[in-house]
C-alpha positions in Angstrom: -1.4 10.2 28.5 1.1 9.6 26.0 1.6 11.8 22.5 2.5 10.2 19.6 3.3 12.3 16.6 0.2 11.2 14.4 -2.6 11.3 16.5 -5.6 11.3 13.5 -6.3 8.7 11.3 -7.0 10.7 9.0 -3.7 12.3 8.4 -3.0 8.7 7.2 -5.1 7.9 4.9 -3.2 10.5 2.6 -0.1 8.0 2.6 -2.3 5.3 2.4 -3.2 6.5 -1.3 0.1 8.5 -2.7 0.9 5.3 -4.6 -2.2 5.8 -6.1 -2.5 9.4 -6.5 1.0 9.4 -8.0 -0.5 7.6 -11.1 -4.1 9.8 -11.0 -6.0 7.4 -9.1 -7.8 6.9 -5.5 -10.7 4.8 -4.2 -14.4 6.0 -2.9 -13.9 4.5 0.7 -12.0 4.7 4.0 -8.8 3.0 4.3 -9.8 1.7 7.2 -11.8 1.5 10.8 -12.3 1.0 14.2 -13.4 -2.8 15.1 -13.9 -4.5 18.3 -14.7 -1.4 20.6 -17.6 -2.3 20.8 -18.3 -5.8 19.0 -19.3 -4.0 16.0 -17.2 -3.9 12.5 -17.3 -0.3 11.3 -16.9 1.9 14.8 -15.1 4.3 16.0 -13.6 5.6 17.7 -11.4 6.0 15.5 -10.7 5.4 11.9 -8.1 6.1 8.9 -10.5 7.9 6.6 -10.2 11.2 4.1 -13.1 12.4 6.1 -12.5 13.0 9.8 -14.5 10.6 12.6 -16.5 12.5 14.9 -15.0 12.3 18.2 -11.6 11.2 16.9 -9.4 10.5 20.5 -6.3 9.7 18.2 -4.6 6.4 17.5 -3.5 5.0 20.1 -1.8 1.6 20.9 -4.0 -1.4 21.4 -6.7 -0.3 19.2 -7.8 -2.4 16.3 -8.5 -1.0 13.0 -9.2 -2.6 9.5 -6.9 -1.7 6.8 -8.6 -2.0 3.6 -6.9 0.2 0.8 -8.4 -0.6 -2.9 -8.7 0.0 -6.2 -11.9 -0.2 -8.9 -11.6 -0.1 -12.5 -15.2 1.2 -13.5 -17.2 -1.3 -15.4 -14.6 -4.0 -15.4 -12.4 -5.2 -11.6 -11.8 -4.1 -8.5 -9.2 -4.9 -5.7 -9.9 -4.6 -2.2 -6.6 -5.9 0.0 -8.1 -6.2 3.6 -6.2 -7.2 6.8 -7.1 -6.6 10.8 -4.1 -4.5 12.1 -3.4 -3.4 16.2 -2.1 -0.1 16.8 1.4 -0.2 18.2 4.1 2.0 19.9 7.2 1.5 18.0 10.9 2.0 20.2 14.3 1.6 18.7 14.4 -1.7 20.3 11.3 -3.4 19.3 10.8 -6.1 16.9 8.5 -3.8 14.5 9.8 -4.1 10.3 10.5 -0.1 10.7 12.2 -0.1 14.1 15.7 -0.1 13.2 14.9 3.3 10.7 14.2 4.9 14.1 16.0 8.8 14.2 14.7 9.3 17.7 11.5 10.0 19.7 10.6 12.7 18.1 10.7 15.2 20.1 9.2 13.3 22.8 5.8 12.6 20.9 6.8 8.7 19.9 6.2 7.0 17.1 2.9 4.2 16.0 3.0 1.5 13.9 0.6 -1.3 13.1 1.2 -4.7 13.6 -0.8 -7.2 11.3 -3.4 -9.8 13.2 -4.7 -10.8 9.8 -2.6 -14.6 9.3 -3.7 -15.3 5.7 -0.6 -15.6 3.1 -0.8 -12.9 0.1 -2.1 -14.4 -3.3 1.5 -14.5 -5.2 0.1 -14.8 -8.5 -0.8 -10.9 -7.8 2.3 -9.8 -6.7 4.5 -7.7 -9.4 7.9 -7.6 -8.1 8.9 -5.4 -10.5 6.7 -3.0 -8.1 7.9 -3.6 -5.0 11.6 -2.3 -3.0 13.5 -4.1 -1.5 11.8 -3.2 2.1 8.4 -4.2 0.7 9.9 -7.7 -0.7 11.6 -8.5 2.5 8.1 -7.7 4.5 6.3 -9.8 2.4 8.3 -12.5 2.7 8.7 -12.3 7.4 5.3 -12.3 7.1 4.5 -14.8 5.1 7.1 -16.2 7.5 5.1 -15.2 10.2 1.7 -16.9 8.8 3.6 -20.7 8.6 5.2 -20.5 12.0 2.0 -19.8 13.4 -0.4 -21.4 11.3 1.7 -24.3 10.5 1.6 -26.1 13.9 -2.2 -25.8 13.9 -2.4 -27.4 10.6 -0.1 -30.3 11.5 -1.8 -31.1 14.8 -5.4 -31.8 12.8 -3.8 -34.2 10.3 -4.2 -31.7 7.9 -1.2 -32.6 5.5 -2.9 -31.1 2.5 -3.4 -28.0 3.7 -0.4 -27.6 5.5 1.8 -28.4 2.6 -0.2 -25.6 0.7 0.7 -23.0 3.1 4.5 -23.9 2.8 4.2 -23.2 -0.8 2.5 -20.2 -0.6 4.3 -19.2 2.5 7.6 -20.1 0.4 10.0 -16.8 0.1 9.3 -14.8 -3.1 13.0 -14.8 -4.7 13.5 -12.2 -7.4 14.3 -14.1 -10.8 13.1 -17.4 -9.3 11.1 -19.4 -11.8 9.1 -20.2 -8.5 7.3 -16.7 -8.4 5.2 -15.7 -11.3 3.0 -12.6 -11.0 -0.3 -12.2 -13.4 1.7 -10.7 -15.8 4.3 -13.3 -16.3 7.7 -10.6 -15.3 9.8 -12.0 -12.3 
């Protein structure tokens, strides 16, 4: 059996809310579970939770998890961003966004990263650039990249010209300063 240096989801679900901690605030939920192991949605065996799943085996590639971090403002909104994600080993050579930030095997233990199965384009009108790096920008935008390439040809072979020419606008690279990229609160 292979080792892979973070083994419990739970040890991840603390990175999955530092952005949110850093500003003094978190969500009531998991950030995510198991889905498909046994045609259920919320299963093991495992999970990326605060609270540890019973019978944890570890993350391990192939296995499908939700990744649903949040945020609720009491009395008045909440945000839930949700997206299916497979479990992936991640080398040196592979085509994963943090490959090439690779420093090794670690000791032997490898490295996991998720891959996203969710193909639905990120609503840009709730994007704040002014929030996101560089990195973060640049993922957005392969796969939004990803979405049209794979979605588009699907579109196009039902004579659905409508709906494909939405997805090429929403699919469309976000451009810092471009007037073609407003976020909810007008900044570019």
């Amino acid at each position: 059996m292979e080792r892979y240096l973070c083994r419990q989801g739970n040890v991840l679900d603390s990175f999955a809310r530092k952005a949110l901690w850093d500003v003094g605030l978190d969500y009531a939920h998991g950030t995510g579970h198991g889905v498909g192991h046994c045609l259920n949605v919320h299963e093991g065996p495992a999970g990326v939770s605060w609270r540890p799943y019973p019978h944890d085996p570890g993350l391990r590639p192939g296995q499908i998890l939700s990744n649903e971090p949040g945020f609720y403002k009491v009395g008045e909104y909440g945000i839930r961003h949700e997206d299916l994600v497979e479990t992936v080993a991640i080398t040196k050579g592979s085509k994963h966004p943090r490959a090439s930030n690779l420093r090794g095997d670690l000791d032997g233990r490898g490295v996991l990263g998720f891959n996203t199965l969710t193909l639905v384009p990120n609503q840009r009108e709730c994007i704040d650039l002014a929030l996101l790096d560089d990195f973060e920008l640049a993922y957005i935008n392969s796969y939004h990249s990803r979405v049209l390439k794979t979605l588009g040809p699907v579109l196009q072979s039902r004579g659905l010209v409508e709906d494909y020419k939405w997805l090429q606008e929403q699919c469309a690279p976000i451009v810092r300063g471009s007037t073609r990229h407003q976020n909810g609160g007008g900044q570019q």
